[in-house]
N, C-alpha and C positions, 0 to 999 in steps of 0.2 A: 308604482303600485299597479298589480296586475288590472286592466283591464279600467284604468282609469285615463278620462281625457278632461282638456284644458284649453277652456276658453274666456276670452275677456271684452268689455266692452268696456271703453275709455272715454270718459269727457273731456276731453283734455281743454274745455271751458265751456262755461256756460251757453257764452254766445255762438257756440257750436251744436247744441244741444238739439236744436232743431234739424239738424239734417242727417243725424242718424237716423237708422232704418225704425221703426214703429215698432218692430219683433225678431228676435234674430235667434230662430230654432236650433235647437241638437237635438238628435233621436234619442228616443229613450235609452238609457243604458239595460242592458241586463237584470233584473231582479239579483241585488247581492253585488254589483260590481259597484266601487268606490269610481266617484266623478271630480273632480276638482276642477273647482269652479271659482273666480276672479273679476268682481263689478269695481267701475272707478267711478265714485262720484267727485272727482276731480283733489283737487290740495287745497281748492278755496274749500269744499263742501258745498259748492254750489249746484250739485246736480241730485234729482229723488230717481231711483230706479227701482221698478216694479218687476218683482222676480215672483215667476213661477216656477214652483217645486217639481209638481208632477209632467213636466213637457222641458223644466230646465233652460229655462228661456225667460229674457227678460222682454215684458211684453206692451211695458208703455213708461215713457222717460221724459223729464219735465226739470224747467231750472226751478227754484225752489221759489225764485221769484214770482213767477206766470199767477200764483193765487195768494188769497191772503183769506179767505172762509172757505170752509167746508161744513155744506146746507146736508139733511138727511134727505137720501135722495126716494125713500118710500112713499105711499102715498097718505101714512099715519107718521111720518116723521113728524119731530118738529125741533131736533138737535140744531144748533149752530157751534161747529168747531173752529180752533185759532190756528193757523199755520204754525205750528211752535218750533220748525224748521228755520224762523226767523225770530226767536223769542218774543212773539206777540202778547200782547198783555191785555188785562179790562178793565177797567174800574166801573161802578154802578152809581150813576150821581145823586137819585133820590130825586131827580126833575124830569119832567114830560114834557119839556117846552124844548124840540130839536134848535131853535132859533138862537137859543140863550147861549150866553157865554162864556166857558169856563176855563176859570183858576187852577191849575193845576199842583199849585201849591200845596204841599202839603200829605200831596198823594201817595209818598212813599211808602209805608204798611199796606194799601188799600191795591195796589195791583193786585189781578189774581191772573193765573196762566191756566192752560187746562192741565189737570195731573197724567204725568206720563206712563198711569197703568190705563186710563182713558175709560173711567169707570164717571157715570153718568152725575152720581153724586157730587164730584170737584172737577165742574164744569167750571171756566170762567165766567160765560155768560149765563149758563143754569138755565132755568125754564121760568123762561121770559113771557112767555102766554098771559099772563096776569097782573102783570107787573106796569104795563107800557110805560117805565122808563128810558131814559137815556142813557148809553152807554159810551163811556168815551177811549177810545180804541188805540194803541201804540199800536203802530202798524212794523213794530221790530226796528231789525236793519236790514243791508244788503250783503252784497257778499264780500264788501270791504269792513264791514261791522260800521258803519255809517247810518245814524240814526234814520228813519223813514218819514216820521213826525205822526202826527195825532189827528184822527178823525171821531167828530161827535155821531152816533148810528141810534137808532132804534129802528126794532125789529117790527114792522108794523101789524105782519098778519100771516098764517097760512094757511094751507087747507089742501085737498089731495092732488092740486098739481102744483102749486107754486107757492115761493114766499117774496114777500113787498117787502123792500127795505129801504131805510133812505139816509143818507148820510147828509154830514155837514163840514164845515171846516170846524176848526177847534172855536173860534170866535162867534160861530154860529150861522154865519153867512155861506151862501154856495150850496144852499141846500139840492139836493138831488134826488128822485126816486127812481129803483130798478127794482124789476122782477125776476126771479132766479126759478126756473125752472125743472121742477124733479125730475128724476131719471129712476125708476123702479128696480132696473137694472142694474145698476150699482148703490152702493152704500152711502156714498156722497157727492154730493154735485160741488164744483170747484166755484168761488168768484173772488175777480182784483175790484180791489176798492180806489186801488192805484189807477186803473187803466178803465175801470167801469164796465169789466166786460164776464162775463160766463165764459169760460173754457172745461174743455173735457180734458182732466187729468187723470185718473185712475182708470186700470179699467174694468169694465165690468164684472159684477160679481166669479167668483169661480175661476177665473181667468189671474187671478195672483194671491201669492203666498207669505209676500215680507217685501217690506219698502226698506229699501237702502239711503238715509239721508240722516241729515243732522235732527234734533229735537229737544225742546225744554225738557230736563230733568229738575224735580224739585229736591233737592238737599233737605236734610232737618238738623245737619250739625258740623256747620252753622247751618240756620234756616236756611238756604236763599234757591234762586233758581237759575241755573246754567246749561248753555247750550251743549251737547254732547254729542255723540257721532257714532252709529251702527245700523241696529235692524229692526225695525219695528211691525205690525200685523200688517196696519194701514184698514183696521177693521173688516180684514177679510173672513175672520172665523176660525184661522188658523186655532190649532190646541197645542201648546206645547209645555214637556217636562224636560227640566234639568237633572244633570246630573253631574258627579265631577268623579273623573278615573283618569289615571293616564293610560288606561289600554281602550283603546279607540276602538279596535278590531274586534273586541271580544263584547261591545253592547247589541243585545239581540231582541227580539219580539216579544220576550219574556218579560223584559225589564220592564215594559208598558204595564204591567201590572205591580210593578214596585214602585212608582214613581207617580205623584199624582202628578197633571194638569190643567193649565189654565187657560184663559183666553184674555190675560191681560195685555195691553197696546204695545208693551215694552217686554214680553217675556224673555227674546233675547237679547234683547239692549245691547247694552256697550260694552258694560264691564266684564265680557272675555278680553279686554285688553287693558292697558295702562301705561301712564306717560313714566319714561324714567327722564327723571327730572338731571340725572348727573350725566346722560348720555344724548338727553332733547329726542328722545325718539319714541315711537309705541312699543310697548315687548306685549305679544301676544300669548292668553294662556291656554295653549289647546287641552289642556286636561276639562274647561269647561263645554261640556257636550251636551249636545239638544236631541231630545226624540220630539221629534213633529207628526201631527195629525194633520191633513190638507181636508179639506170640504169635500175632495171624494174619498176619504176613509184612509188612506195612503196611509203607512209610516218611514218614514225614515227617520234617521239619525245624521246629524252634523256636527263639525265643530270649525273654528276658525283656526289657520295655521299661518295669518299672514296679515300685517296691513298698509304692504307697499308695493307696488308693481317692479315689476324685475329693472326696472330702468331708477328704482330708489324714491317711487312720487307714492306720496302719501295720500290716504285717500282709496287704499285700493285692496277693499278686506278681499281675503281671498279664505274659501271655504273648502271640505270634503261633506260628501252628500253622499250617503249609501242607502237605497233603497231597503226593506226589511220584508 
């Protein structure tokens, strides 16, 4: 394709994740020239990459392990989100006593995940400000799908720089308190409940456009909730419309006004692709096409034409992006 280039960033694991580069730039292309473009968050799914649209660069990359909450990093926040990178889950016990012991028996109906359009209303934890109950936390699995286990938390307090929080073991013992500290600058501030530590993972506002990782999707038929694998906002602001054509070439600036937009977590999700079940592989549907709006007004259009790197590893959507 005239005027189009082709670049990839590879996890080839987790435990590599760390020593890639921080940002790794391409020049702008041309206004109108198609770019093809190739992120690997590995075969396990264990890697989130943070892709920027307008600079085409992916500009901060994290195993999906490093956190497990995502605090609102403003200084009128007061969101608490769940890694659902790891199917983390809540249940709300109806008790204020972190100390006490629980049963987890029975708890099957009563998990709740956060919903994968990431609309404030199907919260798992909700707005807790009022409430000061206990919450008791599946902390997911890893990247073997290996349960993580169960921590008891309430949310104790916040206010325009920080939130208190204190966890416990499931039994009630081992209590602990930490402070998480806002970031105004971005959306979310990152913390392991596993490690007890605040890490900067996203980065700041402006600076990205779609997170490349796995995520809870909730089903309604049957009910249930399962982890899935594509492109989510990562609550950057991105606006995006769908559309579906098999001519690629021919969607233009126009079409922004036949297509509405939204700003749901999941607008491009997953399903441009699907398992064939008689072949064990993905078949990509590039007739599904995105026009995106980025936080400086930008539009382009994309769609997926790929989701395995030339070497056959899964794991490695690969996209076209044409400016508008």
């Amino acid at each position: 394709m005239k005027g189009a280039r082709t670049f990839c960033w590879s996890v080839l694991s987790v435990a590599l994740s760390g020593c890639l580069k921080e940002e790794l730039p391409v020049p702008r292309a041309p206004r109108g020239d198609a770019v093809s473009v190739q992120v690997c968050i590995g075969a396990d799914y264990g890697a989130q990459l943070w892709y920027d649209i307008g600079t085409n660069s992916v500009t901060a990359q994290n195993s999906k392990q490093d956190w497990d909450l995502a605090f609102a990093g403003g200084a009128d926040g007061w969101v608490v989100r769940l890694n659902s990178a790891r199917y983390m889950r809540v249940v709300r016990t109806g008790n204020t006593d972190l100390a006490q012991s629980t049963d987890t028996t029975g708890y099957g109906p009563l998990w709740r995940v956060d919903h994968n359009e990431g609309s404030l209303d199907s919260l798992a934890i909700g707005d807790w400000r009022s409430t000061n109950e206990v919450f008791v936390v599946d902390l997911g699995v890893n990247n073997f799908g290996t349960p993580l286990g169960l921590r008891r938390m309430k949310i104790v307090s916040v206010d325009a720089s920080r939130f208190t929080i204190r966890f416990a073991l499931i039994d009630g013992s081992g209590e602990q308190e930490f402070s998480i500290q806002k970031d105004p600058s971005r959306a979310f501030v990152h913390f392991s409940i596993l490690d007890g530590v605040q890490r900067t993972i996203a980065p700041p506002d402006g600076q990205y456009d779609l997170v490349f990782t796995q995520y809870t999707y909730q089903f309604y038929d049957p009910y249930t909730a399962y982890l899935v694998t594509g492109a989510v906002n990562g609550f950057s602001g991105l606006r995006v419309a769908e559309l579906n054509t098999s001519d690629f070439n021919s969607i233009a600036l126009r079409d922004t006004m036949e297509h509405p937009f939204n700003r749901e977590e999941d607008a491009v999700g997953y399903d441009w692709k699907e398992y064939d079940f008689d072949t064990s592989t993905y078949e990509v549907h590039p007739e599904h096409c995105y026009i995106v709006q980025d936080r400086e007004g930008g539009f382009y259009k994309l769609h997926f034409v790929d989701f395995y790197s030339e070497t056959g590893l899964r794991g490695c959507p690969r996209f076209e992006v044409v400016p508008l």
